[in-house]
VEXDREN-2710 file (C-alpha; in Angstrom, 1 decimal):
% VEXDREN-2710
k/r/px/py/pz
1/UNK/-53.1/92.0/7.7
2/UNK/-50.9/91.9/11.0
3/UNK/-47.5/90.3/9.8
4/UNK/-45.5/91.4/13.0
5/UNK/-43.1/88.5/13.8
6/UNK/-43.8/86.8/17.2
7/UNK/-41.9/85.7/20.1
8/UNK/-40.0/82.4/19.3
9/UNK/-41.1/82.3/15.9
10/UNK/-38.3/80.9/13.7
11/UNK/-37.7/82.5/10.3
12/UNK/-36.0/80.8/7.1
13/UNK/-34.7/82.6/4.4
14/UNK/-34.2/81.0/1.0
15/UNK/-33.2/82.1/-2.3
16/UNK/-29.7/82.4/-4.4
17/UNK/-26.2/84.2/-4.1
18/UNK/-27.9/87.2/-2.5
19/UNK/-29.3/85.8/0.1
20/UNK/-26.4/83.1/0.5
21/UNK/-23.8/86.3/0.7
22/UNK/-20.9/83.8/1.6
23/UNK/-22.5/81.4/3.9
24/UNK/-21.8/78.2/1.2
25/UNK/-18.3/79.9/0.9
26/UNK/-17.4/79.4/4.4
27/UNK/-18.6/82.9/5.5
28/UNK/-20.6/81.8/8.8
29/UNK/-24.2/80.1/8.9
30/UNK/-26.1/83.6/8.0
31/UNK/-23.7/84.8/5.2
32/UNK/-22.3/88.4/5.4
33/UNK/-25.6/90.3/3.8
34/UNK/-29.1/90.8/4.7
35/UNK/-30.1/88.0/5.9
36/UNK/-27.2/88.4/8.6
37/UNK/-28.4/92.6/9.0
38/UNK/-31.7/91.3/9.3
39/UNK/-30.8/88.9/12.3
40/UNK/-28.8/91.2/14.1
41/UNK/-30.9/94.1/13.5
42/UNK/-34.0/92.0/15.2
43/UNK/-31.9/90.6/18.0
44/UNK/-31.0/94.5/18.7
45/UNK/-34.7/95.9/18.5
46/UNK/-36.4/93.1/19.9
47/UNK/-34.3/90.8/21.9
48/UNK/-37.3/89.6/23.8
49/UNK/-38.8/88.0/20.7
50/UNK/-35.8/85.7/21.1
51/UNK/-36.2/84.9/17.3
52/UNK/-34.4/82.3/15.2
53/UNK/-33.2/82.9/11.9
54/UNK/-31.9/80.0/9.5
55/UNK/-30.1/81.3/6.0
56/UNK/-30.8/78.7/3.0
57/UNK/-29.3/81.1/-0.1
58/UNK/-27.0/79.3/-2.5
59/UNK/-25.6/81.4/-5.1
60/UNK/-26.4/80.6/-8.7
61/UNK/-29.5/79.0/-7.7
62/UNK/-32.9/79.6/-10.5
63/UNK/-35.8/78.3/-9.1
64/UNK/-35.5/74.9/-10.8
65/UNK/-32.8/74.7/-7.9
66/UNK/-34.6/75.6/-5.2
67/UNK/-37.4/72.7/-6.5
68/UNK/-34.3/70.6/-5.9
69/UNK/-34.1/71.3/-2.4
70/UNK/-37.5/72.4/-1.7
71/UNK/-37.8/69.7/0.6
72/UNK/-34.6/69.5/2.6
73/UNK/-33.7/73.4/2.6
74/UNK/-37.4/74.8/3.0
75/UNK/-40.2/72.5/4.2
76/UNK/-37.7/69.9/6.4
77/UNK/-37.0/73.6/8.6
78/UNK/-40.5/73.6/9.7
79/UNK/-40.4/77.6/9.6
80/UNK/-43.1/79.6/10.7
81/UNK/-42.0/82.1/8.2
82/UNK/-40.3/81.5/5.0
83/UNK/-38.5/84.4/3.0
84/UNK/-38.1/83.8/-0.7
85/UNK/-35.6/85.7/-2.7
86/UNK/-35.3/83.5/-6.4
87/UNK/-35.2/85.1/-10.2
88/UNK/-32.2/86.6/-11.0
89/UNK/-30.2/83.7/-12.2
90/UNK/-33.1/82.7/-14.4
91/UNK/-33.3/85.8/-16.3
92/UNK/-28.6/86.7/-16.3
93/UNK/-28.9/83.0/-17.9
94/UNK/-30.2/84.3/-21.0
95/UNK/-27.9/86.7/-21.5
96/UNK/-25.0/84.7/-20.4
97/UNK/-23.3/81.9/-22.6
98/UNK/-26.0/79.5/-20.8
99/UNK/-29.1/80.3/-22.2
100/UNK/-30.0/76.3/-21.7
101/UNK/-29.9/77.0/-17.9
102/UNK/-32.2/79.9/-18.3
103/UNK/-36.0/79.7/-17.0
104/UNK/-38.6/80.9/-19.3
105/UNK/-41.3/83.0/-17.7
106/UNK/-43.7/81.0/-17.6
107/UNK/-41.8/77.5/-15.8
108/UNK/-40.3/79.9/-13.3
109/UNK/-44.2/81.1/-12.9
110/UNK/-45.7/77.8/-12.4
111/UNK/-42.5/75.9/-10.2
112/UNK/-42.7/79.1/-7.8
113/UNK/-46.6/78.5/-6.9
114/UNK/-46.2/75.2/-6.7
115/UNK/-43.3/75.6/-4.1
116/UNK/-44.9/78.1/-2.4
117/UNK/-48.3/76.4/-2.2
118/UNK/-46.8/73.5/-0.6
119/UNK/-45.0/75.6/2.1
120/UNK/-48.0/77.6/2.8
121/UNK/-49.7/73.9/2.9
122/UNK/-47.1/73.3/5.3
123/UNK/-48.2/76.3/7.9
124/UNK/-45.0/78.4/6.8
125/UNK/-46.7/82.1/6.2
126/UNK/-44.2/83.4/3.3
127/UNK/-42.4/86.8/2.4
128/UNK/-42.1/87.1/-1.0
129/UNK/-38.5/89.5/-2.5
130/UNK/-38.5/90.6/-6.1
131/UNK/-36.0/90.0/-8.2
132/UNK/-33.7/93.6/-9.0
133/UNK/-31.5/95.0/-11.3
134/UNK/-29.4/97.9/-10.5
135/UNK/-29.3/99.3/-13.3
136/UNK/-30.6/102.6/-14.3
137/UNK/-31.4/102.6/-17.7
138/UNK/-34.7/101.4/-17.8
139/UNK/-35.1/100.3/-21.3
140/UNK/-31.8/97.8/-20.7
141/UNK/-32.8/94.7/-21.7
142/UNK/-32.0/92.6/-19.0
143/UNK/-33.5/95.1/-16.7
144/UNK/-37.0/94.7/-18.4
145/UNK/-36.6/90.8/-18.1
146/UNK/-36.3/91.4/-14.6
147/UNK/-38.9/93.1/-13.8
148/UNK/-41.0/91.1/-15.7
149/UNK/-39.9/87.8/-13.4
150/UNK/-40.2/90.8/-10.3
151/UNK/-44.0/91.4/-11.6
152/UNK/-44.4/87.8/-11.4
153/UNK/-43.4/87.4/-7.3
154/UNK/-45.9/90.3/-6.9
155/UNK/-48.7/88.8/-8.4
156/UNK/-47.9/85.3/-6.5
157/UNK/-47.6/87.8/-3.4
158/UNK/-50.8/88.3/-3.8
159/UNK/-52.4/85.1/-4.6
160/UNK/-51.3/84.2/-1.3
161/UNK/-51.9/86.5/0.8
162/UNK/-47.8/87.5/1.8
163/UNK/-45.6/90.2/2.3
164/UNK/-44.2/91.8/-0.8
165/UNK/-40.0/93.2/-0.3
166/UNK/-40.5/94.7/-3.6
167/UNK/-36.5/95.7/-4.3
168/UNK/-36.6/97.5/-7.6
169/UNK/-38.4/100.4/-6.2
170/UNK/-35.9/101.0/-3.2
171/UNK/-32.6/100.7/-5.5
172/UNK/-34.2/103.2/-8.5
173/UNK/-34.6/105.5/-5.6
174/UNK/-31.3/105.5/-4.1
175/UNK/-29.7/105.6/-7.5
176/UNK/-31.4/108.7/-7.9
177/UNK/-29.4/110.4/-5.4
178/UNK/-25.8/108.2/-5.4
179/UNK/-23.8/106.6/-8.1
180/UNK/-25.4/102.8/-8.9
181/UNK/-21.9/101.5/-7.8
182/UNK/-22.5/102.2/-4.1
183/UNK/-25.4/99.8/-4.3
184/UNK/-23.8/97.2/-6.4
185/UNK/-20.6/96.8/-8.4
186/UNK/-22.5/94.1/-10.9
187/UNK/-25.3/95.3/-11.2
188/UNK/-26.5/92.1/-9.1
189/UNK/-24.6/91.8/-6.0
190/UNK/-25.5/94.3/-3.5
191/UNK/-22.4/96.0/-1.5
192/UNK/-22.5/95.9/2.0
193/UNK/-24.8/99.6/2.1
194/UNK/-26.7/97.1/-0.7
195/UNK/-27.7/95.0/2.0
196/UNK/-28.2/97.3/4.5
197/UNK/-31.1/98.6/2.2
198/UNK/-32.9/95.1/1.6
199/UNK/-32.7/94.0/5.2
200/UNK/-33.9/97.6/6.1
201/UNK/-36.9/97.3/3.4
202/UNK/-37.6/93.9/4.4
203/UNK/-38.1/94.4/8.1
204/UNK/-40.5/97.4/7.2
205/UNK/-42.6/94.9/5.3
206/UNK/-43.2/92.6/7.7
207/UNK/-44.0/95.5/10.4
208/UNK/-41.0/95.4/12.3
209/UNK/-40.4/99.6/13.4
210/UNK/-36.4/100.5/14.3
END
């Protein structure tokens, strides 16, 4: 499948705090992470794409959020190519003192098709980002959780036919070589070298050669 972005094309990028990175916070309309890299690093390689890039990340967001604002954030942008980066939040809820806010596996399953079905309904083609972990004990507990909601994105990946970011894979292998806190100092939020990596990993996904 030829997922290379084309000239004019405009690109939205949803999700929670990682993909928000600041923007809600007053940190410009792209946010300081890799939604921001991923703009600039396209405007540098391929200026004559002239490509448009829209960041709709808040932070704390589970996908019961993003339902919310499915329709004003997502489907009102009219994108022809809609990034989705949601799970974290549903999973640190149960381990948190909120477990009410947390989204079982199986609701964050079925009101992630559902969204995506109507944006692909909609003409967007997606690009689907697992949820990650940086955390390099495998057996942590939250960890597996995670990549049990990441398993789920790649299996919806699939059913529709999009681009899979898979993170989890990426991080393990840089924390292989560097201490876990050059990635992340939470575990969740990546560092600025943290972002660097997804917007370099998403960009390879969707074809785009630096």
């Amino acid at each position: 499948m030829n997922t290379e972005l084309k000239a004019g094309q405009k690109i939205v990028f949803i999700g929670d705090s990682v993909t928000d990175a600041g923007r809600t916070g007053g940190g410009g309309e792209y946010g300081d992470g890799y939604v921001s890299r991923v703009r600039e690093l396209l405007m540098a390689r391929h200026p004559e794409r002239h490509l448009r890039v829209v960041n709709r990340g808040v932070g704390g967001d589970t996908v019961r959020h993003l339902a919310q604002r499915w329709e004003r954030d997502a489907l009102a942008e009219q994108p022809d190519w809609l990034s989705v980066k949601i799970g974290v939040n549903d999973v640190w809820r149960m381990f948190s003192d909120q477990p009410a806010e947390a989204v079982p596996a199986d609701e964050y399953a079925a009101t992630l098709r559902e969204l995506l079905g109507r944006a692909a309904d909609a003409g967007s083609r997606l690009v689907l980002v697992t949820p990650f972990l940086i955390e390099p004990d495998r057996a942590d507990s939250m960890r597996v959780m995670v990549e049990r909601y990441a398993a789920i994105v790649a299996q919806l990946a699939g059913e529709f036919g999009a681009p899979l970011v898979n993170l989890q894979p990426a991080f393990d292998a840089a924390c292989e070589v560097t201490s876990p806190q050059m990635w992340a100092h939470d575990r969740v939020h990546p560092t600025p070298v943290g972002h660097t990596l997804i917007a370099l990993e998403w960009l390879r996904t969707v074809g785009i050669s630096l």
